[in-house]
C-alpha positions in Angstrom: 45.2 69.3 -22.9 47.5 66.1 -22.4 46.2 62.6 -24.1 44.7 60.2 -21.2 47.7 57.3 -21.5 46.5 53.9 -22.2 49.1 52.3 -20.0 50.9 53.0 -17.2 54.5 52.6 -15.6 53.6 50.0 -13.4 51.5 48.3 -16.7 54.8 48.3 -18.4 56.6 46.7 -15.4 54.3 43.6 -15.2 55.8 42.9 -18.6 59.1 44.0 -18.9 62.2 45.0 -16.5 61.9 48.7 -15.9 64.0 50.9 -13.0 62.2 51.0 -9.9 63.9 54.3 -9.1 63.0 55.8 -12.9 60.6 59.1 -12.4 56.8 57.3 -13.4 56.8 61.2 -15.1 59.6 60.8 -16.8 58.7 57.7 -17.9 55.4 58.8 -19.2 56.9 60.8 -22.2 58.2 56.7 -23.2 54.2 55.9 -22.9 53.0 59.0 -24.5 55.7 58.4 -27.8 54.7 55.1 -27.9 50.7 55.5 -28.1 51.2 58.8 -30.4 54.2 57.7 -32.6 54.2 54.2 -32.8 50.6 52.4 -31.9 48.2 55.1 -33.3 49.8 54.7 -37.1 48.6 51.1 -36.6 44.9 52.0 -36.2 42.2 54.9 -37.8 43.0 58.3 -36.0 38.7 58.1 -34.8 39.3 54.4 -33.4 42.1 55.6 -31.6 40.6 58.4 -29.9 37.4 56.6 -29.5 39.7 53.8 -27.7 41.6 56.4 -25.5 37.9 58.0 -24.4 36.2 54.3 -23.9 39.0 52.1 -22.9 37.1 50.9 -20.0 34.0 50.1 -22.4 33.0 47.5 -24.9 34.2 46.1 -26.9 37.5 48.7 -26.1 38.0 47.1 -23.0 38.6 43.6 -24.6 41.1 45.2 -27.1 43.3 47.1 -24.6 43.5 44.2 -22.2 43.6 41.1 -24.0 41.7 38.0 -23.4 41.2 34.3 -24.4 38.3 33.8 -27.0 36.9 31.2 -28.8 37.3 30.9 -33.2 36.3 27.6 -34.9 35.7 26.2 -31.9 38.9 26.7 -31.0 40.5 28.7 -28.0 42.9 31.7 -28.8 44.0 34.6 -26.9 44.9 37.8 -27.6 47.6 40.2 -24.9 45.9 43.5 -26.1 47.0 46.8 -26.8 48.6 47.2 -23.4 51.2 44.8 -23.9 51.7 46.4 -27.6 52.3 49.7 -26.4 54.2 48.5 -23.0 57.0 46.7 -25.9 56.9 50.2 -28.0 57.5 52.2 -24.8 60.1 49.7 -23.1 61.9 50.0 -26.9 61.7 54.1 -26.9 62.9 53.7 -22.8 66.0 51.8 -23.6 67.2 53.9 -26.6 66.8 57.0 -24.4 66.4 56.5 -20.9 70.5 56.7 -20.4 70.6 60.0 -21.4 70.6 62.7 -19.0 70.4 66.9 -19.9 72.8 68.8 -17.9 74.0 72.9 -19.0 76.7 71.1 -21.0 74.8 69.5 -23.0 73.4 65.4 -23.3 75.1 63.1 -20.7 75.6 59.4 -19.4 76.4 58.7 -16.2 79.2 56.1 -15.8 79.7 54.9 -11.9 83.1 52.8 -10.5 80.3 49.6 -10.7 78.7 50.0 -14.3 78.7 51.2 -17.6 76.4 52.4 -20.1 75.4 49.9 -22.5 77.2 51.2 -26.2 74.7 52.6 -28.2 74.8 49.5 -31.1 73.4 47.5 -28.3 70.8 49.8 -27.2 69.7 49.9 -30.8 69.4 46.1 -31.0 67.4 45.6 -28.1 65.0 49.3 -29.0 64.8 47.1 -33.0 63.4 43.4 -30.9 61.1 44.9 -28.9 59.3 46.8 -31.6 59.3 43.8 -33.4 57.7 42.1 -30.3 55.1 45.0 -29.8 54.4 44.3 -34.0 54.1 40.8 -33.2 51.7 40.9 -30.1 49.3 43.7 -32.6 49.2 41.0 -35.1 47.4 38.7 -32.8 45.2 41.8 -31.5 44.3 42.8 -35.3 43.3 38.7 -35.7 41.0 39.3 -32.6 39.4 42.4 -33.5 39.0 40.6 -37.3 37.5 37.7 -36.2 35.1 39.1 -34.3 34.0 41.4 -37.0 34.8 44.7 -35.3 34.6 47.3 -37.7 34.1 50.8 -37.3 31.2 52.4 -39.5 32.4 56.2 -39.3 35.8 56.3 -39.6 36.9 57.4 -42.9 40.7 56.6 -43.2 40.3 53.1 -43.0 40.7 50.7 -45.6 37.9 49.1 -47.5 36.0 46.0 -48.5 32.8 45.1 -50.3 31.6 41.9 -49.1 28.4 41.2 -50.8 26.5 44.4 -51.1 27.7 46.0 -48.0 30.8 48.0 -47.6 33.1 47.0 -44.8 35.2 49.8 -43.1 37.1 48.4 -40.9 38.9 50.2 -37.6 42.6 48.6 -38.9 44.9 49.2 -41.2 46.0 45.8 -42.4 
C-alpha cells in the first residue's frame, strides 16, 4: 500500500513556481521522495507515521500547517511541515523533472525557444532549496520544543533527564 502524501501539487505551488502542465502523478514521486528520503530522517519513524495517520488532528495539525503562537509573551510563527517538504520536493523536481525516459535511453527536450538549464545550475538551485526546507524545520522543531511536545513511545528518539523524569522527545535535534 502507498504512504498517504502530506502535501500536494497544488500545496507545493502556493509556495514555489511549479509547471502547470507537469502530470500532479508524476509529480507525486517528487512529494513521496521528499517525505520518505528527506523529511522523515528529520523526525522518529513512530512520529512520522503517527503524523501521516493524524495530520488532520492535534497537535499534528498545528505541525503540518504552521501557525503564529505565542513564547515569552512574544508572538512567533512557525510555516509547518508543508512548506518543509514543498522546498524538499521543489529541490528533488528541479534536479529531475527535465529528464524524460524514451527506448534510447534518458532524454531532454530542447525546443527552437528554450534550453535546458546545464546541470551545475540545476544542482545549485536543488542545494538552496534544501537548505530553505532545513531552515523552515528549524523554526518547526523550535515550535514543537517550546510547546513541550514530546512523544512518550517512540524509542529512537534522543533523550533528556530533566529532573526525575525522562524526556523523549519526537525530534532529532
Amino acid at each position: 500500500m502507498i504512504q498517504p502524501l502530506l502535501i500536494t501539487k497544488s500545496k507545493v505551488e502556493q509556495f514555489l513556481q511549479v509547471a502547470i502542465g507537469y502530470n500532479e502523478r508524476d509529480f507525486d514521486r517528487f512529494i513521496r521522495e521528499a517525505q520518505e528520503f528527506d523529511f522523515k530522517p528529520l523526525v522518529c519513524e513512530d512520529f512520522y507515521y503517527d503524523m501521516l495517520k493524524n495530520k488532520d488532528q492535534d497537535p499534528f495539525d498545528k505541525i503540518v500547517v504552521g501557525q503564529e503562537y505565542e513564547f515569552e509573551n512574544k508572538t512567533h510563527y512557525h510555516q509547518g511541515v508543508e512548506l518543509v517538504i514543498s522546498y524538499f520536493t521543489y529541490a528533488r523536481f528541479v534536479l529531475n523533472s527535465g529528464a524524460v525516459s524514451t527506448s534510447h535511453g534518458l532524454v531532454t527536450k530542447k525546443t527552437p525557444q528554450s534550453e535546458p538549464l546545464p546541470y551545475s545550475e540545476k544542482k545549485d538551485i536543488y542545494y538552496a532549496n534544501r537548505q530553505n526546507a532545513n531552515k523552515v524545520f528549524e523554526d518547526v522543531a523550535k515550535y514543537m520544543d517550546r510547546k513541550k511536545i514530546n512523544y512518550k513511545d517512540c524509542n529512537d528518539c534522543s533523550e533528556s533527564i530533566k529532573g526525575d523524569d525522562i524526556v523523549i522527545r519526537a525530534m532529532k535535534w
